[in-house]
C-alpha positions, 0 to 999 in steps of 0.5 A, a space after each residue: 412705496 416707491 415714489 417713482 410709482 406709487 399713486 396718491 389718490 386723494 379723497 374715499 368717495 366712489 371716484 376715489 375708491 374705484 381709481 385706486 382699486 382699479 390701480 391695485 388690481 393692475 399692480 400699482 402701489 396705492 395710498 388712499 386717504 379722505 379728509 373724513 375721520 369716518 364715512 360718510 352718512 350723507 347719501 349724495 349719488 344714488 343711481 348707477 347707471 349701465 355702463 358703470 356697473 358693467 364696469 363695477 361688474 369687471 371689479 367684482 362688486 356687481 353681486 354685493 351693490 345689487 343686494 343693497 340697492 334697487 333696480 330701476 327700469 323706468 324713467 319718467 317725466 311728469 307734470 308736477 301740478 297735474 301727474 300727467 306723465 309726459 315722456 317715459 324712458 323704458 330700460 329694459 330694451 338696452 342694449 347692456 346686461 343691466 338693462 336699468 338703474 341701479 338705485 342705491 344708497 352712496 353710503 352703500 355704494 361706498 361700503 361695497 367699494 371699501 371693502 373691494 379695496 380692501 380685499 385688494 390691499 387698499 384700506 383707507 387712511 381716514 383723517 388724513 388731509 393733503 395741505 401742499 403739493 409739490 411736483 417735479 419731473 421725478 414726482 409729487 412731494 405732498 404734505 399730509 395732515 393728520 390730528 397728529 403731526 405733518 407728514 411728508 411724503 414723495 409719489 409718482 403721481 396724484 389722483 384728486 377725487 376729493 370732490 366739488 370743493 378738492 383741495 388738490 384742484 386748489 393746489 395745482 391752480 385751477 378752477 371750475 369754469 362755467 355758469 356760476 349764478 348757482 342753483 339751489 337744491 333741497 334733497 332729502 332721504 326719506 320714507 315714503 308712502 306712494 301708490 307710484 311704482 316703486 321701480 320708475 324713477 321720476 322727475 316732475 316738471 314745475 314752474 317753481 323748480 322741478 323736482 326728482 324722485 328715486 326709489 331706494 330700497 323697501 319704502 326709502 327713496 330719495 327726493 330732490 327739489 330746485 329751491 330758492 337761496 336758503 341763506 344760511 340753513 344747512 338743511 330743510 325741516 321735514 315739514 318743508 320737504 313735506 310740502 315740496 313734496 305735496 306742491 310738486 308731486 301732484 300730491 301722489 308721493 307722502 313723506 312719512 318720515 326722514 333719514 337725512 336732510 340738506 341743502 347744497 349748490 350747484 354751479 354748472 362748472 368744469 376745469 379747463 384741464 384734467 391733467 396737470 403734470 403728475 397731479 389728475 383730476 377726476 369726478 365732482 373735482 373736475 366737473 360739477 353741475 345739476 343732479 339732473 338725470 343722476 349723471 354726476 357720480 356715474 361720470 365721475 365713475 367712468 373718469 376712474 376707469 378710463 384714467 386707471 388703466 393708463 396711469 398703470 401703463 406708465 407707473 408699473 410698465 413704463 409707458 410715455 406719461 404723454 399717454 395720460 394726456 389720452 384721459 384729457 383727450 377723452 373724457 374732458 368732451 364727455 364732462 362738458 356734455 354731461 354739464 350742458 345735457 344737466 343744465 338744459 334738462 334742469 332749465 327745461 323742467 322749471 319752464 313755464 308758460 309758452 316755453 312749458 308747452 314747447 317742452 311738453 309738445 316735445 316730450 310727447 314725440 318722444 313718448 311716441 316715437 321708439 326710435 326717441 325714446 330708445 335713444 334716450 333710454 341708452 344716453 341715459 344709461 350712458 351707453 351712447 359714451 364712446 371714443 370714436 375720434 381718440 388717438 388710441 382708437 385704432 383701426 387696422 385694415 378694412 371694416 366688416 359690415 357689422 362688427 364693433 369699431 375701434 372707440 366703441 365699448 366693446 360687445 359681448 363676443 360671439 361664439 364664446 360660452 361657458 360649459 353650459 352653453 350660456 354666452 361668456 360676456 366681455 365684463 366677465 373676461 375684464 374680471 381679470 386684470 389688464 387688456 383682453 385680446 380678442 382673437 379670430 383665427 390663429 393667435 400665433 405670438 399675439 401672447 408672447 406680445 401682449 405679456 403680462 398687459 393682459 390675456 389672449 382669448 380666441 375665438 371661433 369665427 370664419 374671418 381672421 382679426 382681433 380686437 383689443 379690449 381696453 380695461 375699461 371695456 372700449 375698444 383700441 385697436 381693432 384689425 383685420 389680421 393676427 399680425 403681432 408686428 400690428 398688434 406690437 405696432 399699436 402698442 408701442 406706438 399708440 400706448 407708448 409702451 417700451 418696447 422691451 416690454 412688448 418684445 417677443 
């Protein structure tokens, strides 16, 4: 591997393998290694929202995850004493091809990502720990650990997905900010017998701390309570959760059995910076904060995504490494949101009194109301993420009434169809690696510019234009010509690629 490329992505959860598959696909040299001598059994995530298995959908794992997990398409608020529902999130209207959640155990979820990378020529290193650091202008000189012996070793770049207590935040310097009085959570995987249906997630609200639950496949589902500092136990009995269970789930959920049970702490927090020279932070690593809304793999998933396709620009095609301060840029607004958003549904779930009923006034407007619970089903799904005011989103000429902007994930494009007529959508076409350029009209030297950074697709349409679609499915630059001086333009300038590679 050449250290002025190859890419050290540290940490085999969900972040960490979707970067470093995500870095294969686009050509990169990859070394993936996790502390862990084997995978984990502890099913921390298990919910996959939209917008990140239309991304796994362009990975090529949608069909396997879907066979492990459930689908979801529901989303309800309940009173935790009485039952009474007080808000439902109906999926199936949004505006995705996976129009729900995908609930699905993380060790599932991992061994579906293993194996993709796998395929790709990744294989995790287990028992591997990363114990110094050292970067330059050239690179990272890192210091790895194994039961053996120490070993040195030289990268272009370092990619820590190696979650809520990373090493590698710790040696680069930095640290979590935010709220750090803590919150308890309880959570377990169990067997359950329920007459609720098994394809609405739930969160009750309580006045001792709310409580989720999430069905998984057959009679598993996973439960997670807010609870009081347990001290020094690692883990709830079955007895306890037994009774969260009965307490704060209006008696209409019955645990019969468990797989896994735990404690941890949640500290509401995220790092000031994401980049740090030739070392990125990603996932629980540079964000942590409430399971509420099951949010915090799917963010950490999209970090993957969004960082993956950049860093192969500047490590295989040489663009400007200040393009990586775009990953900063990006998705350090969507993280602190993610925290505030978590918080305040956490904090509003455990209101009691007058505050209790503020709350319960407001969820019934937004049962009742479409317009609301429709735009709360697509922030759920995480649909509402976009990059409207990035530097890389682009718009060239006037904007057509209708048509996606520069920013926005990118639509399903029209009048494209397979030979049975059916509509072609824009994660199919991410199936290959790199950049899709959309074409409306003729794509003259459109190839000849865009080379081997991805694939030209045209389009039938009366108005002349393109759209380039970015890897993780947003849009950069969006015109109104077939111009390849804008097409060339765009990249050089904005993407910072080198012009040697983008000449005709």
């Amino acid at each position: 591997m050449s250290a002025t490329n190859g890419v050290l992505v540290v940490g085999a959860g969900p972040v960490g393998l979707v970067a470093a598959s995500q870095l294969a696909r686009l050509g990169v040299p990859v070394r993936l290694i996790d502390v862990l001598e084997a995978p984990t059994d502890e099913s921390r995530a298990v919910v996959i929202h939209a917008r990140s298995l239309e991304m796994l959908a362009a990975l090529g794992v949608r069909p396997q995850l879907e066979a492990r997990g459930r689908r979801v398409d529901r989303f309800e608020i309940a009173d935790g004493r009485t039952g009474a529902t007080r808000a439902a999130v109906d999926l199936t209207g949004i505006p995705s091809r996976h129009p729900s959640m995908l609930d699905i155990a993380q060790p599932d979820t991992e061994a579906v990502l293993a194996e993709r990378a796998a395929e790709l020529g990744v294989v995790v290193e287990r028992g591997v720990e990363l114990t110094a650091l050292a970067q330059d202008a050239d690179g990272v000189e890192v210091t790895l650990r194994t039961a053996a012996e120490d070993e040195t070793a030289r990268f272009g770049w370092v990619v820590g997905a190696d979650g809520a207590h990373s090493t590698t935040r710790h040696l680069v310097g930095t640290h979590l900010e935010g709220g750090f009085h803590g919150q308890h959570f309880a959570m377990a995987d169990v067997e359950v017998e329920t007459s609720l249906a098994p394809t609405t997630g739930r969160m009750f609200t309580h006045p001792d701390g709310v409580a989720m639950l999430f069905p998984l496949r057959e009679t598993r589902a996973r439960v997670i309570f807010l609870v009081d500092d347990p001290g020094d136990a690692a883990a709830p009995t079955l007895e306890q959760i037994e009774a969260l269970t009965e307490e704060r789930m209006a008696g209409r959920v019955r645990v019969t059995g468990s797989h896994w049970l735990t404690y941890f702490e949640i500290h509401h927090a995220q790092v000031p910076q994401y980049r740090h020279g030739r070392v990125l932070l990603a996932g629980d690593a540079a964000h942590v904060h409430s399971p509420a809304g099951a949010q915090g793999m799917n963010t950490g998933i999209q970090d993957a995504a969004n960082l993956a396709w950049k860093l192969a620009l500047v490590a295989r095609h040489g663009a400007d490494p200040g393009l990586l301060d775009s990953y900063q840029e990006e998705r350090h607004p969507v993280g602190a949101e993610v925290v505030r958003v978590t918080t305040t549904l956490t904090d509003v779930g455990t209101a009691s009194g007058p505050l209790a009923a503020l709350r319960d006034a407001a969820m019934f407007v937004v049962g009742h109301v479409p317009a609301l619970g429709e735009a709360a089903a697509e922030r759920l799904a995480e649909l509402t993420v976009g990059y409207p005011h990035s530097s890389l989103s682009v718009r060239h000429g006037a904007h057509r009434h209708g048509t996606a902007k520069a920013g926005e994930h990118a639509p399903d494009p029209e009048g494209l169809r397979r030979a049975d007529g059916t509509p072609v959508a824009v994660e199919e076409l991410l199936e290959r690696p790199g950049f899709v350029l959309l074409v409306h009209g003729d794509d003259g030297a459109l190839g000849d510019v865009l080379g081997d950074l991805g694939t030209v697709v045209p389009l039938d349409a009366d108005d002349e234009g393109m759209a380039l679609v970015r890897p993780d499915g947003y849009l950069g630059l969006v015109a109104d010509t077939t111009d390849p001086d804008v097409l060339r333009r765009y990249l050089a300038d904005v993407l910072r690629v080198p012009a040697a590679v983008t000449a005709i």
